[in-house]
Kinemage of the C-alpha trace (Angstrom):
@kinemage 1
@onewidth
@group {chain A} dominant
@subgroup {mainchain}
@vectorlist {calphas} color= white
{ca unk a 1} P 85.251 -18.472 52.762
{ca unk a 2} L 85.948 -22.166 52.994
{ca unk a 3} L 82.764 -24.141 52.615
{ca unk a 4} L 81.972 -28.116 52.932
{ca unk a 5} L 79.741 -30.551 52.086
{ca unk a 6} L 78.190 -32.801 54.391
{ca unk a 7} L 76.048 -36.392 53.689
{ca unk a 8} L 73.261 -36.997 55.469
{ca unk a 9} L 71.400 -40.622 55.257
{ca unk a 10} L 68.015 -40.485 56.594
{ca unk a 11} L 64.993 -43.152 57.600
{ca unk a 12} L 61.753 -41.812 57.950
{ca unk a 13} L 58.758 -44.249 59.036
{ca unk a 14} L 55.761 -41.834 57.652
{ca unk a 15} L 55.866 -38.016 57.041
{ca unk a 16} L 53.271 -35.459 55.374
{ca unk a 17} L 55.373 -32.862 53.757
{ca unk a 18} L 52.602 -30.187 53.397
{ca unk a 19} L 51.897 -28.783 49.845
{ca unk a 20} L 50.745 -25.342 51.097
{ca unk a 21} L 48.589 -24.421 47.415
{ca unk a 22} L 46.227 -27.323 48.089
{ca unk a 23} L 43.201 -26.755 49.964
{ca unk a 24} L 39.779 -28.669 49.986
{ca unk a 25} L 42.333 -32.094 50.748
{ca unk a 26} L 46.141 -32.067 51.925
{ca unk a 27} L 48.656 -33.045 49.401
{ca unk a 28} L 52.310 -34.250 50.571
{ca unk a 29} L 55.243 -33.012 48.530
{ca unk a 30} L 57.192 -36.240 47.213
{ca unk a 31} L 60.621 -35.115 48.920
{ca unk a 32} L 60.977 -32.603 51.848
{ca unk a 33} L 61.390 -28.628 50.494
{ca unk a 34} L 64.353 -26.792 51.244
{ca unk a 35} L 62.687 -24.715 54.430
{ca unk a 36} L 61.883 -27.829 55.879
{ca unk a 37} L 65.239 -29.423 56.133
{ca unk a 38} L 66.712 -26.315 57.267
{ca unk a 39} L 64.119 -26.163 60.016
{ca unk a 40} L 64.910 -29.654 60.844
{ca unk a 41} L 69.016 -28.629 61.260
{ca unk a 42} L 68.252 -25.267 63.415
{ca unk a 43} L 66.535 -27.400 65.558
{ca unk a 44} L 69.006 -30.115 65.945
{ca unk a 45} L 71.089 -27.272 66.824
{ca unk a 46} L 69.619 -25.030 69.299
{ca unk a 47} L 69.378 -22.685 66.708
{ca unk a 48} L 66.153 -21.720 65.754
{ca unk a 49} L 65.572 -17.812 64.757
{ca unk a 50} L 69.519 -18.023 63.734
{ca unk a 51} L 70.898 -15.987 66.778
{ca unk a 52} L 74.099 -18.241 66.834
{ca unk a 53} L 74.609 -18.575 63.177
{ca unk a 54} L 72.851 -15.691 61.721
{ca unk a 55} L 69.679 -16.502 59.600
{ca unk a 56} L 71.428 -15.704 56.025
{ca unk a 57} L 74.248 -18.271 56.949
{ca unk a 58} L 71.403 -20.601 57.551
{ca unk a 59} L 69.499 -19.808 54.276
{ca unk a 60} L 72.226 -19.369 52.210
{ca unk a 61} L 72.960 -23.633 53.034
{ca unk a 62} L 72.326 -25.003 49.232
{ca unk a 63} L 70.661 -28.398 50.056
{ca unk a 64} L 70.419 -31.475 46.970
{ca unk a 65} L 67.968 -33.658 48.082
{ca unk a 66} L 67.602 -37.434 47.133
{ca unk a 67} L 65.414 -40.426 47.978
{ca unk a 68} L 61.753 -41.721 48.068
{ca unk a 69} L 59.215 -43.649 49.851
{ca unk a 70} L 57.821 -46.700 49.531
{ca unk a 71} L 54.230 -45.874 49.046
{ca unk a 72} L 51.510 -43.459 50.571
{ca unk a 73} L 48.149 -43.429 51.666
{ca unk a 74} L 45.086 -41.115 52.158
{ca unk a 75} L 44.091 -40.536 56.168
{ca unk a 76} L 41.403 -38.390 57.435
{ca unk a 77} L 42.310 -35.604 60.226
{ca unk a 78} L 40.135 -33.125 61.531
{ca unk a 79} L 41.833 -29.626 61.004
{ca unk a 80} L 40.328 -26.416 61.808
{ca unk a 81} L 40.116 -24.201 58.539
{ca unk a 82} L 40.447 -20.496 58.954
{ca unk a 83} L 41.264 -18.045 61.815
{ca unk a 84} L 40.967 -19.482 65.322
{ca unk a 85} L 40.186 -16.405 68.318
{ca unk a 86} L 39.736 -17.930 72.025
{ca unk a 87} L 37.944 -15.184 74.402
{ca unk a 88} L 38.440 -15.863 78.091
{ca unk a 89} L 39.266 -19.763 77.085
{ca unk a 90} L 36.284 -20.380 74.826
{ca unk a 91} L 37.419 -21.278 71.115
{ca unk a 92} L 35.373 -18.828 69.084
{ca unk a 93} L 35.708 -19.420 64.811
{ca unk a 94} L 32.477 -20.505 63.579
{ca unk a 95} L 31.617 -16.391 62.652
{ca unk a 96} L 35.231 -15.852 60.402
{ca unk a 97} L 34.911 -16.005 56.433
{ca unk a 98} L 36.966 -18.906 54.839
{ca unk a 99} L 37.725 -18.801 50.579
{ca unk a 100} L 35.099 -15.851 50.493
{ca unk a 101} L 30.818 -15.456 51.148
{ca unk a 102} L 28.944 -18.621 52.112
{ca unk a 103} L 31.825 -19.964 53.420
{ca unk a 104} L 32.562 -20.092 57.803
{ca unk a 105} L 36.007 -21.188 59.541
{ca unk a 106} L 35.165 -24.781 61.249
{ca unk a 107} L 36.560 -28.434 62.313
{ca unk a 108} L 35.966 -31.079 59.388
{ca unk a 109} L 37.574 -33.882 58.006
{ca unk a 110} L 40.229 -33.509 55.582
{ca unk a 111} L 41.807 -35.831 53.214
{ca unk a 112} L 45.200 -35.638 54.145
{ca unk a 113} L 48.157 -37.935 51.612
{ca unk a 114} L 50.741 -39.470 54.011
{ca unk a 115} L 54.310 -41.027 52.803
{ca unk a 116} L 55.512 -44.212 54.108
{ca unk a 117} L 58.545 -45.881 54.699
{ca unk a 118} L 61.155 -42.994 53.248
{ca unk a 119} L 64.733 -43.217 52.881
{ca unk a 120} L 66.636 -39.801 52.158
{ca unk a 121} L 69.928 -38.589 50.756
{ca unk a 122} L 70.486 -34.560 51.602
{ca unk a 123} L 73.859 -33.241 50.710
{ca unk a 124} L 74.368 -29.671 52.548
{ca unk a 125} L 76.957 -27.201 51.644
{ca unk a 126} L 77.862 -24.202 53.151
{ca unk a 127} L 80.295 -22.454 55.339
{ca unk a 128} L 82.760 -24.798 57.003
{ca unk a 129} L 82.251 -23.626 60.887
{ca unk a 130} L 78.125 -24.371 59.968
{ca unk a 131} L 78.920 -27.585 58.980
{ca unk a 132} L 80.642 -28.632 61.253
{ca unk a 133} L 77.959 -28.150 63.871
{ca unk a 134} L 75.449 -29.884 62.096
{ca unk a 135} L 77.430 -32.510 61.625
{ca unk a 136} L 77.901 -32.963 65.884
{ca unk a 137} L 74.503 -32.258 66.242
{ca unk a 138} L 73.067 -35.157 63.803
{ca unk a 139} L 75.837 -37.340 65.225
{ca unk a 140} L 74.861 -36.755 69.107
{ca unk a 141} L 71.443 -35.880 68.850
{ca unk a 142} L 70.165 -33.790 71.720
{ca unk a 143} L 66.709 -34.487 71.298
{ca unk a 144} L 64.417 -36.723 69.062
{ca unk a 145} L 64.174 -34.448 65.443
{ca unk a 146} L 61.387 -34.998 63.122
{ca unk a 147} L 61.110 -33.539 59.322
{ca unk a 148} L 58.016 -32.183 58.580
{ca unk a 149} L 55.279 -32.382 61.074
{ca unk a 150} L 56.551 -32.888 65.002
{ca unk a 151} L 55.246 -36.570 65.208
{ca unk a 152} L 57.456 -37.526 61.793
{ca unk a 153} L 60.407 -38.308 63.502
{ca unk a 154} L 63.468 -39.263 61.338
{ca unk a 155} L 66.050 -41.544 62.173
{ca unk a 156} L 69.477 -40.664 61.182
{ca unk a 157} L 71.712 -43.664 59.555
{ca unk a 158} L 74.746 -41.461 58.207
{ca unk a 159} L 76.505 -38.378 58.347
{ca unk a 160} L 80.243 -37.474 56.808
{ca unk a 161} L 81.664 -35.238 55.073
{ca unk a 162} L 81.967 -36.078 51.130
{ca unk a 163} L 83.631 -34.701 48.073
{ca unk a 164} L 82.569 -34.654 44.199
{ca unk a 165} L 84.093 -35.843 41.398
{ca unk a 166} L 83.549 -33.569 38.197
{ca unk a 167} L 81.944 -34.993 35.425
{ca unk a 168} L 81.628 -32.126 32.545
{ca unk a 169} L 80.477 -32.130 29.223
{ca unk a 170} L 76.983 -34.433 29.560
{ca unk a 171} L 74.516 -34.417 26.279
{ca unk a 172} L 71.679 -36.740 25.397
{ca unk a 173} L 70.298 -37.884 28.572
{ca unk a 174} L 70.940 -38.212 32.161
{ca unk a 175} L 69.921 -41.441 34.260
{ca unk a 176} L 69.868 -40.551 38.311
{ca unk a 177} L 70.208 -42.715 40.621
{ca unk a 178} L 67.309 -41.173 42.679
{ca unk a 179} L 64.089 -39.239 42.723
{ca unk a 180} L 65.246 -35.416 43.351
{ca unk a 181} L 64.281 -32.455 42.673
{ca unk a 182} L 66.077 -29.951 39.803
{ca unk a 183} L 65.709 -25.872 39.724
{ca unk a 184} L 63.693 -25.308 36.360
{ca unk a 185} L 65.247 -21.892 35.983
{ca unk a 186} L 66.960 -22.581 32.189
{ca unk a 187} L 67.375 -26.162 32.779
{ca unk a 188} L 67.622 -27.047 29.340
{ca unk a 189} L 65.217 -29.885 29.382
{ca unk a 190} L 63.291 -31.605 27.004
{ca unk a 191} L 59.638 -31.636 26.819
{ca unk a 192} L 57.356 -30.630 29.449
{ca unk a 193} L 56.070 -34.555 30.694
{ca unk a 194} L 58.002 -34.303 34.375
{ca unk a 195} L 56.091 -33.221 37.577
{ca unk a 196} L 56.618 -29.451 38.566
{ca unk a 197} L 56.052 -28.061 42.046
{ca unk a 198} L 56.350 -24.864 43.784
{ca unk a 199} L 58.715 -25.131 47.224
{ca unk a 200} L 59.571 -22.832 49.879
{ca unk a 201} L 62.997 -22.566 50.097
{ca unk a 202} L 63.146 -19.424 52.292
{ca unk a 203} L 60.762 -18.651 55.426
{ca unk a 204} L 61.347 -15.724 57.260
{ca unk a 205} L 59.024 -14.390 60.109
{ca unk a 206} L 59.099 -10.408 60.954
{ca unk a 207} L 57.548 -8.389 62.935
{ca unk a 208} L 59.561 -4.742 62.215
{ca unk a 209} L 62.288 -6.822 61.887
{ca unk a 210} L 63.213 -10.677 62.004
{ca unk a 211} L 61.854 -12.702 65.072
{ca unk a 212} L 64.417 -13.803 67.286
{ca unk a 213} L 62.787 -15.697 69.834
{ca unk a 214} L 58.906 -17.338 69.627
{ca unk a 215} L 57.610 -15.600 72.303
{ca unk a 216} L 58.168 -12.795 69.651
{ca unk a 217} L 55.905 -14.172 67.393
{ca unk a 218} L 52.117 -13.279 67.717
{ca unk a 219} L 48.720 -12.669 64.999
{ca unk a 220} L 50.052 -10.025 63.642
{ca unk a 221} L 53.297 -11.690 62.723
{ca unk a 222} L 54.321 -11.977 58.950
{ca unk a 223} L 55.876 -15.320 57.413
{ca unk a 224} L 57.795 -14.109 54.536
{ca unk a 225} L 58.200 -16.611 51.828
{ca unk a 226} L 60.290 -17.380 48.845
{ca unk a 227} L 59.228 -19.897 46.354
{ca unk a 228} L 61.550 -22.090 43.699
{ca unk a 229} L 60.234 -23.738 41.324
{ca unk a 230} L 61.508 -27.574 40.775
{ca unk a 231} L 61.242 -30.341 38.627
{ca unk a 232} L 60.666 -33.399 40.355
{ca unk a 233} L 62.418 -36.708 38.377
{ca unk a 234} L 60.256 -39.729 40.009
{ca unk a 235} L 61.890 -43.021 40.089
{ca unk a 236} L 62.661 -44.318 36.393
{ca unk a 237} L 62.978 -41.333 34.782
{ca unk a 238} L 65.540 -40.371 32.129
{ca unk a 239} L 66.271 -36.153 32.343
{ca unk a 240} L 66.416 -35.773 28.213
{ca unk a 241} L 68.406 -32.730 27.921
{ca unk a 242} L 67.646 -30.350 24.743
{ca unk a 243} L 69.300 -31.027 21.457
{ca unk a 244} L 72.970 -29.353 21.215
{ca unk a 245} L 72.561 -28.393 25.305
{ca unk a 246} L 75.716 -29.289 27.458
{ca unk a 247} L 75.930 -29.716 31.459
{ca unk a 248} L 77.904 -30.307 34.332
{ca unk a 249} L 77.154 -32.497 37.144
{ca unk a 250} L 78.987 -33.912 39.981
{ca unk a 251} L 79.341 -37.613 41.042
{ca unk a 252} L 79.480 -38.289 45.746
{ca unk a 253} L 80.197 -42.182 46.044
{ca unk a 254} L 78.417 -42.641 49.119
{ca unk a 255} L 78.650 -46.566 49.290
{ca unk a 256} L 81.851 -48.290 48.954
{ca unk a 257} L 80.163 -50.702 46.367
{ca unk a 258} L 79.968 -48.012 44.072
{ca unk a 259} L 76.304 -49.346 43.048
{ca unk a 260} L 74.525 -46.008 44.401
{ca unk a 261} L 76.777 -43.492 43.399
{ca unk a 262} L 74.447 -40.019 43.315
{ca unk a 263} L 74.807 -37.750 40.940
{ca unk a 264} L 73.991 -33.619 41.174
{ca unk a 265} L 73.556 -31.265 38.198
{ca unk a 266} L 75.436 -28.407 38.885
{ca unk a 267} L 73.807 -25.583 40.140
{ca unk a 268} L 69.741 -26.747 38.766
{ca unk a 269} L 70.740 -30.041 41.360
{ca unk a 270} L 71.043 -27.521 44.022
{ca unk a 271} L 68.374 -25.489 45.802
């Protein structure tokens, strides 16, 4: 199967990736998870529940992403926590348990951490035929696409197709050009100082089987999940790889300068 690799440069103005284990406030993942850039791509093409492409194709995508934002901020929304019923048009969910006794579903303020001003560098490879319809569909967007939440709407600066240059036999430490985020599975790192989260890099929702349309989905739906855990760099840090430990990486040149050439570990650079 012949597979490609496709660029994409994004601006984003503000987004609120959604850490799902936080609770009593709403904390933003630094860089967008896996299932949230493939959720992005299925929409940009028409492609939602994978009835075109199949859903493995679509999940089996490996996706390195790159980038920051500026800054972020704290903003108060008023979310409803728990199960929400409406009888005959009246919301009812003051009476449903929330996190156990004493507690009631309800509307309330919630601290909720924002991003600002992000600028993102995905790299998506897969099989060729799937690539190539992202790639028309990010060039000649159909509709406006956001990342995240509906109202963070991306703007898309740059999409090609690129190719890596092997660079094999790396020791000592590793200086990246960006903030990403690294599989933890037997990355041979070095100390334990570096921020670790918890993304979803699969979401599946089933009834008996997988939903293929959302009028299919209702209460009684199930959103599979699978989690990966990552390291995430942050800007200035040095990846200090364990004494005697050897990797492989790849360099994309991505501006003809050369100045922001990105590098990805194999395989831990992937998710």
């Amino acid at each position: 199967m012949s597979e490609k690799t496709l660029f994409i440069k994004i601006f984003q103005p503000f987004a609120q990736y959604r850490n799902p284990f936080t609770f009593y406030y709403a904390q933003t993942y630094p860089l967008p998870p896996k299932s949230t850039i493939i959720g992005m791509l299925q929409n940009a093409c028409d492609d939602w529940y994978g009835n075109s492409y199949g859903l493995e194709k679509w999940w089996n995508l490996k996706i390195s992403i790159h980038g920051g934002f500026e800054n972020f901020f704290w903003n108060y929304q008023n979310l409803i926590k728990g199960d929400v019923i409406f009888d005959d048009g009246v919301l009812k969910n003051q009476e449903l348990p929330l996190y156990g006794e004493g507690r009631k579903s309800q509307r309330s303020p919630v601290s909720q951490q924002e991003l600002f001003n992000g600028h993102l560098y995905l790299f998506i490879r897969g099989e060729e035929s799937l690539i190539d319809k992202i790639k028309v569909s990010l060039q000649y967007p159909q509709k406006v696409l956001s990342l995240g939440r509906s109202e963070d709407v991306v703007f898309i600066r740059e999409v090609k197709e690129v190719f890596g240059t092997p660079i094999n036999g790396i020791t000592g430490d590793i200086k990246l050009t960006y903030p990403t985020y690294i599989v933890k599975d037997n990355f041979p790192i070095e100390g334990e100082r570096y921020p670790v989260y918890s993304l979803t890099s699969k979401v599946v929702f089933k009834n008996k089987e997988c939903v293929k349309h959302k009028s299919e989905i209702t209460k009684d739906t199930k959103r599979e999940l699978e989690l990966k855990t990552v390291i995430y760099t942050g800007y200035d840090y040095r990846i200090i790889l364990k004494e005697n430990c050897v990797i492989n990486a790849e360099k994309y040149k991505i501006e003809e300068d050369g100045l922001r050439d990105i590098f990805i570990i194999k395989e831990s650079g992937w998710i």
